[in-house]
C-alpha positions in Angstrom: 139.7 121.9 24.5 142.1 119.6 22.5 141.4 120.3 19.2 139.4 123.3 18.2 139.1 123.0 14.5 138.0 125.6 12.0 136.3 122.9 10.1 135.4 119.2 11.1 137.7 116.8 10.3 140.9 119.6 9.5 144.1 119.0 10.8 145.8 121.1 13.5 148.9 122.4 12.8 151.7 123.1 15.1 152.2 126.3 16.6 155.7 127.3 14.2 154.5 125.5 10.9 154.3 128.1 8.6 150.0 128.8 7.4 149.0 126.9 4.3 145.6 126.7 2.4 144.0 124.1 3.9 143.6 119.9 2.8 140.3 120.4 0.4 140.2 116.9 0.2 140.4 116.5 4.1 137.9 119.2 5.1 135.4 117.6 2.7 135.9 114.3 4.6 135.2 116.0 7.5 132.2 117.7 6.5 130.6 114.4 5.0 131.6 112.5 7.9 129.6 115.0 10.1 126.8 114.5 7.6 126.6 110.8 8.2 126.8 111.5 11.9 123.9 113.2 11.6 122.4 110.9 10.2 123.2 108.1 12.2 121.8 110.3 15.3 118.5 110.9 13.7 118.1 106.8 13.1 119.3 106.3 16.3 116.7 108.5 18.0 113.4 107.3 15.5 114.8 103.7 16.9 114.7 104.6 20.3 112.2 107.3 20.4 109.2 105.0 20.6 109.1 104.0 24.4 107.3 107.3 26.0 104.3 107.7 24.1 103.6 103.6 24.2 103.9 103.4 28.1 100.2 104.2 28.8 99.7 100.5 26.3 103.0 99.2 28.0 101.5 99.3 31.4 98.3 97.7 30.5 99.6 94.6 28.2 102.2 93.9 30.8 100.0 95.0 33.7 102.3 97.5 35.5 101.3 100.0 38.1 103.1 103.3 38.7 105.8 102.5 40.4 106.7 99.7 38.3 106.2 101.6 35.4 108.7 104.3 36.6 111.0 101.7 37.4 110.8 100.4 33.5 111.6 103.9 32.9 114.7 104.5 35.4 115.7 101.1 33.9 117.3 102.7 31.3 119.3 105.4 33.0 120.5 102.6 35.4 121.7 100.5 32.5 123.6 103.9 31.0 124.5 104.9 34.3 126.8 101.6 34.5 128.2 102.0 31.3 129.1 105.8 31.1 132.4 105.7 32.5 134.0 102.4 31.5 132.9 104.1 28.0 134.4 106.9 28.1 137.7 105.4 29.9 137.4 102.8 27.0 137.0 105.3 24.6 140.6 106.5 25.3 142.1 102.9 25.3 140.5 101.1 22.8 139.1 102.1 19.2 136.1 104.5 19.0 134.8 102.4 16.0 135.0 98.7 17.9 133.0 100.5 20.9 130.4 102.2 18.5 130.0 99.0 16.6 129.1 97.1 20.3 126.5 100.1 21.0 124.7 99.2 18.0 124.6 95.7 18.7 123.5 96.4 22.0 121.0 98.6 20.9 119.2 96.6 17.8 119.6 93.5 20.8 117.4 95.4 23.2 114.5 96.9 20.5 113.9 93.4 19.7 113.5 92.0 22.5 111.0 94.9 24.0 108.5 93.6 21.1 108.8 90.2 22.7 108.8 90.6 26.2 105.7 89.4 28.4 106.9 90.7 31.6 108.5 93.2 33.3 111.6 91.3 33.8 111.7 90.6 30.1 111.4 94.4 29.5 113.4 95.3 32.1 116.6 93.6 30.4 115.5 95.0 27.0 115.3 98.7 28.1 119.1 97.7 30.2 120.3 96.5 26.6 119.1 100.1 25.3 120.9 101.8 27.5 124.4 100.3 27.8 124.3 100.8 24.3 122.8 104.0 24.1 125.2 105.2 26.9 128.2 104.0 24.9 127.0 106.1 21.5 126.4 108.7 23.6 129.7 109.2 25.1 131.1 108.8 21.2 128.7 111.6 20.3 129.6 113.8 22.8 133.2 113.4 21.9 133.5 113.9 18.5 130.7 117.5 19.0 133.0 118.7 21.4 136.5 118.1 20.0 135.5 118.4 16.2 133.7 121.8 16.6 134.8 125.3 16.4 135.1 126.9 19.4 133.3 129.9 18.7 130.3 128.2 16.8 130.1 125.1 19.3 126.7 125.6 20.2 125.8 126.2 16.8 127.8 122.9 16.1 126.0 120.9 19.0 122.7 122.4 17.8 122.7 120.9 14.4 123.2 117.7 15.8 120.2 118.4 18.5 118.2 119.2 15.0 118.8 115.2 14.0 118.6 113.9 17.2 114.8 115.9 18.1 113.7 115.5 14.5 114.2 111.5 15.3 112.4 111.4 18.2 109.4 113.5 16.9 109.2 111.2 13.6 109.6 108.2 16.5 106.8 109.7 18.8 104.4 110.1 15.6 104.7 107.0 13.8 105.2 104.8 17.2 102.1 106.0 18.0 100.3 105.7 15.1 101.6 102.0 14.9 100.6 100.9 18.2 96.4 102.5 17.4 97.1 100.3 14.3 98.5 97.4 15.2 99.7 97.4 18.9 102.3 98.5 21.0 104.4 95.5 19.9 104.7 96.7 16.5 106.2 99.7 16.9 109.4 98.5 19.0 109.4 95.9 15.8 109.6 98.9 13.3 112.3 100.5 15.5 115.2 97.2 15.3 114.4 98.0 11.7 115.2 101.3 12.0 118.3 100.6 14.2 119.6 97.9 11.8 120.2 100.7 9.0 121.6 103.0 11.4 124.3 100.0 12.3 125.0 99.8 8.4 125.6 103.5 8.5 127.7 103.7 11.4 129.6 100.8 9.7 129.9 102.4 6.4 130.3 105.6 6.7 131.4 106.9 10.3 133.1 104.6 12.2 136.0 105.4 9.0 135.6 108.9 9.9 136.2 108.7 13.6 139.1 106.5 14.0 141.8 109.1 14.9 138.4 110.9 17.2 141.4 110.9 20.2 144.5 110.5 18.3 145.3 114.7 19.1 146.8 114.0 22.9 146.4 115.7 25.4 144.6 119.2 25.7 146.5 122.2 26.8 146.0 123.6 30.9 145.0 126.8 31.3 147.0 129.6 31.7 146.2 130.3 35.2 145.9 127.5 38.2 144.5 130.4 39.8 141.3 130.8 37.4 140.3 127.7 37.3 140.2 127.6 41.5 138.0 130.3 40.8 135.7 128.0 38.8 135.6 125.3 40.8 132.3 126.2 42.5 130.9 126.8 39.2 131.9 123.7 37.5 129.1 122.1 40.0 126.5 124.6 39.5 127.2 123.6 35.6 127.1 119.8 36.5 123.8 120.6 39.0 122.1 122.2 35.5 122.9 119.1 33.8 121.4 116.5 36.3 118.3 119.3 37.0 117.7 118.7 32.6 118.1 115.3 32.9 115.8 115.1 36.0 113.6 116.6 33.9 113.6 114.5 30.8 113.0 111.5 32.9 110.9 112.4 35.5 108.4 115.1 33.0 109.1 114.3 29.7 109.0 110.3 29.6 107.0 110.1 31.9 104.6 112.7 34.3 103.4 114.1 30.9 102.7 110.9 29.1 101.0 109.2 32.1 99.1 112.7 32.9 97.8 112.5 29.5 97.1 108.6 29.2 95.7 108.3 32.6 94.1 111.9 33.7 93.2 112.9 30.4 92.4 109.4 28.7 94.0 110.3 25.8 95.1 107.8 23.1 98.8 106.8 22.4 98.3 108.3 19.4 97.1 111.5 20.3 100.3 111.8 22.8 102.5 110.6 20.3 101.6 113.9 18.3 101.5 115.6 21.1 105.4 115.2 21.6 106.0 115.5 18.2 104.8 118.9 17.5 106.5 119.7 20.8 109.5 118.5 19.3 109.0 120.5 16.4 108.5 123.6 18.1 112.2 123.0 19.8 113.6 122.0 16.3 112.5 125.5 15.2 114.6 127.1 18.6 117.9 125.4 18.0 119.6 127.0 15.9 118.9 131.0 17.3 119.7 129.6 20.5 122.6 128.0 19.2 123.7 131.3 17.7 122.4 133.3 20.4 124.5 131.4 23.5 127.9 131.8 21.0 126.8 135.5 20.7 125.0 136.8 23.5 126.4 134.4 26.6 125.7 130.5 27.2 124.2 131.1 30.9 121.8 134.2 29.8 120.2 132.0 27.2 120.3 128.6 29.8 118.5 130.5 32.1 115.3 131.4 30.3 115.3 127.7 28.8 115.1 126.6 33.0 112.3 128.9 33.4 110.4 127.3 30.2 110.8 124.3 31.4 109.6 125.2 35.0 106.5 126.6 34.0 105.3 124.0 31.7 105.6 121.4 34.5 103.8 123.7 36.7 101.0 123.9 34.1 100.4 120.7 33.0 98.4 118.9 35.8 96.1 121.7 36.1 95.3 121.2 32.4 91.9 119.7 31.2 92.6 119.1 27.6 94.0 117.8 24.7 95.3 122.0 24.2 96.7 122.9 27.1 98.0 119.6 27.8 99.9 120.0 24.3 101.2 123.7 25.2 102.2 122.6 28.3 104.4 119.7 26.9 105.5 122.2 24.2 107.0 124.8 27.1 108.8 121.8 28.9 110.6 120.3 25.1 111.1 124.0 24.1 112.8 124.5 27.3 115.5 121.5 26.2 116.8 123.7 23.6 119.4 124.3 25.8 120.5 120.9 26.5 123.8 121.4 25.1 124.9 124.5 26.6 126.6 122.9 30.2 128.5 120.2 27.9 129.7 123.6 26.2 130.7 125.6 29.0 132.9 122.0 30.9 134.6 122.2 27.5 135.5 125.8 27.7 136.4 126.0 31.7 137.6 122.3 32.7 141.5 122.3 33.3 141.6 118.7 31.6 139.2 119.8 28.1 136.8 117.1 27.1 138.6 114.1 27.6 137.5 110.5 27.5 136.6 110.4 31.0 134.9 114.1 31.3 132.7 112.8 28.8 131.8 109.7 30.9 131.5 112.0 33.8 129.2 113.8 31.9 127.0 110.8 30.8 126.9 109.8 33.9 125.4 112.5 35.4 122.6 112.8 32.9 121.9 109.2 34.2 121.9 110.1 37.0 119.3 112.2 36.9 117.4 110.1 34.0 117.7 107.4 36.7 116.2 109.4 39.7 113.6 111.3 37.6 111.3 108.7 36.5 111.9 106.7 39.9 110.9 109.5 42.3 107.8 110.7 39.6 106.5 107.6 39.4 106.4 107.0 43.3 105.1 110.8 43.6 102.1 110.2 41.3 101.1 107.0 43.5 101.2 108.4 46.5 100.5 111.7 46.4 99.5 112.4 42.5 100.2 114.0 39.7 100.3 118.0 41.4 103.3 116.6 43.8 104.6 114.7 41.1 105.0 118.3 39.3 106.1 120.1 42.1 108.9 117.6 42.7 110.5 118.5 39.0 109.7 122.3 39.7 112.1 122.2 42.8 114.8 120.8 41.2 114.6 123.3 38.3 114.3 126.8 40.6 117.6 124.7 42.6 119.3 124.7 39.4 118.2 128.3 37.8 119.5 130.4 41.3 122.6 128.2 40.7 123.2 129.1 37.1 121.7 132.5 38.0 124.0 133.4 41.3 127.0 131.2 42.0 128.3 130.3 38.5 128.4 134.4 37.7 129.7 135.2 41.5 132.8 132.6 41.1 134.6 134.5 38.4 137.3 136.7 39.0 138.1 139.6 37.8 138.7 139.4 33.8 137.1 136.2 33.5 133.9 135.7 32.5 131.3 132.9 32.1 129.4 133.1 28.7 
């Protein structure tokens, strides 16, 4: 890692400098500039939060099937699958602020015009607006969480952020669909460009300031031994394989199996899905921060693991459901299980020769998109052809691939001394 930091914001000092108390007025800037990060992140997510629990109206103003409907959701994984790595190239060429000011643009662009679209093409290029400028704020997010936090408290770090970013998208889930029983579908994409033109003026304001210098530290240090990180290889991709099985997951189970299970199977309303996710949400607000603490103290893949299994097992459970209940503790299991999310980001920043660079971090949006991409795709074709059981069984594979991954090769390529937390 380039630049692990006892405090956001503090400046490293060179290895022979001699130790002085540290720039109050610095660290304070740090710390308010993580504030207004947050911040940012939770707008962010209330603006784009509103798609998943509208889809069931989506699909019936527009008059979508499936498959088309899991196309409008791969759209956006496409769209950030494109950007991620001219992002994160461009993030070590050009100015962080220029690109996060073009992401919000992009962003506030693509919310708009998903409250006017009439077709699927039309909604098709507003959900691609989303996410080239979602991909681009998320490559800035992931590089500032990774280079500006502690090493020892990253997950802790990361988690706080996951707190703002889940708390948006339950407010989002709520209120978009409480809007949508109120006024319609349309109404709620118009309250979230609202939403997204504040978080511009924030980012303007207050963070883009603070993140100017984000890759201004040069390069990180290599390892100490070639030899160790050889030994790693093999569970750098299990790590990666983790990260596309989550993403796979959001997509395909998240956005949208469980929303169209419980708008088409159960007939329930947007409204009662919306809440639905949100208390789900809420229940993975309340895990972040002792998993945060608990992967720092007790070993990132031991608490992964269990967060796999949650996952798995609400996926399982959720066609067999029969109402409004069990289809919310099912969805519960499957967000709780996402309290992991940022534990493979952490682990690449600990064991990748390179740290978190510009480019890892567009390697690393890329295959999240990869898998947000696929996962809606391949549901949405499962649940017209064979229904909603194979749909199911299609995102439990991918999960027990990735658990006896995390669970056998990334513990059986370290060495002797080593050891994968």
């Amino acid at each position: 890692m380039a630049n692990d930091r006892g405090a956001l914001g503090c400046s490293a000092k060179s290895p022979g400098s001699v130790p002085t108390e540290p720039d109050s007025a610095e660290e304070d800037s740090g710390r308010a500039t993580f504030g207004w990060f947050l911040l940012l992140f939770f707008l962010l997510n209330v603006g784009q939060g509103v798609f998943a629990p509208l889809l069931p109206q989506i699909m019936d103003g527009l008059g979508l099937s499936f498959v088309s409907a899991g196309i409008l959701g791969a759209s956006l994984g496409v769209a950030r699958f494109v950007v991620d790595l001219p992002a994160g190239i461009l993030a070590e060429r050009l100015s962080i602020p220029r690109i996060l000011h073009i992401a919000m643009a992009l962003q506030l662009v693509g919310t708009g015009l998903s409250a006017l679209a009439t077709s699927l093409a039309a909604m098709l290029l507003a959900r691609g607006l989303i996410g080239l400028g979602s991909g681009m704020s998320m490559v800035v997010a992931i590089l500032y969480l990774m280079r500006r936090s502690p090493a020892e408290r990253r997950m802790r770090w990361a988690n706080v952020y996951e707190v703002a970013v889940i708390g948006g998208m339950s407010i989002s889930s709520e209120l978009a669909g409480m809007v949508a029983a109120w006024r319609g579908w349309r109404w709620s994409f118009a309250l979230a460009a609202g939403v997204l033109g504040l978080a511009w003026l924030v980012a303007a304001l207050r963070v883009a300031p603070g993140i100017r210098h984000l890759l201004d530290d040069g390069d990180p240090p290599a390892p100490a031994s070639s030899q160790g990180v050889r030994r790693l290889d093999a569970g750098i991709l299990a790590v990666y394989f983790a990260i596309f099985a989550q993403a796979f997951t959001w997509g395909g189970a998240i956005s949208t199996l469980l929303p169209l299970y419980g708008g088409r199977a159960l007939m329930l309303s947007p409204e009662v899905i919306g809440r639905t996710m949100a208390i789900a949400f809420a229940v993975e607000v309340c895990l972040l921060f002792p998993v945060g603490w608990a992967s720092d103290v007790l070993g990132k893949v031991r608490v992964m693991i269990p967060g796999f299994l949650a996952m798995l097992v609400g996926t399982v459970v959720a066609p067999a459901t029969r109402g409004g209940l069990g289809y919310g503790v099912a969805y519960s299991l499957v967000v709780a299980g996402m309290a992991v999310w940022m534990v493979p980001p952490a682990l690449l920043s600990e064991r990748l020769p390179s740290g978190f660079s510009g480019r890892v971090a567009g390697f690393y949006r890329l295959v999240i998109d990869v898998g947000i991409i696929v996962g809606p795709a391949l549901i949405g074709l499962a649940i017209e052809w064979w229904g909603f059981q194979m749909a199911a069984g299609a995102v439990a594979a991918v999960l027990v691939s990735s658990i006896c991954l995390s669970g056998t090769l990334i513990r059986g390529v370290v060495g002797q001394g080593d050891r994968i937390r």
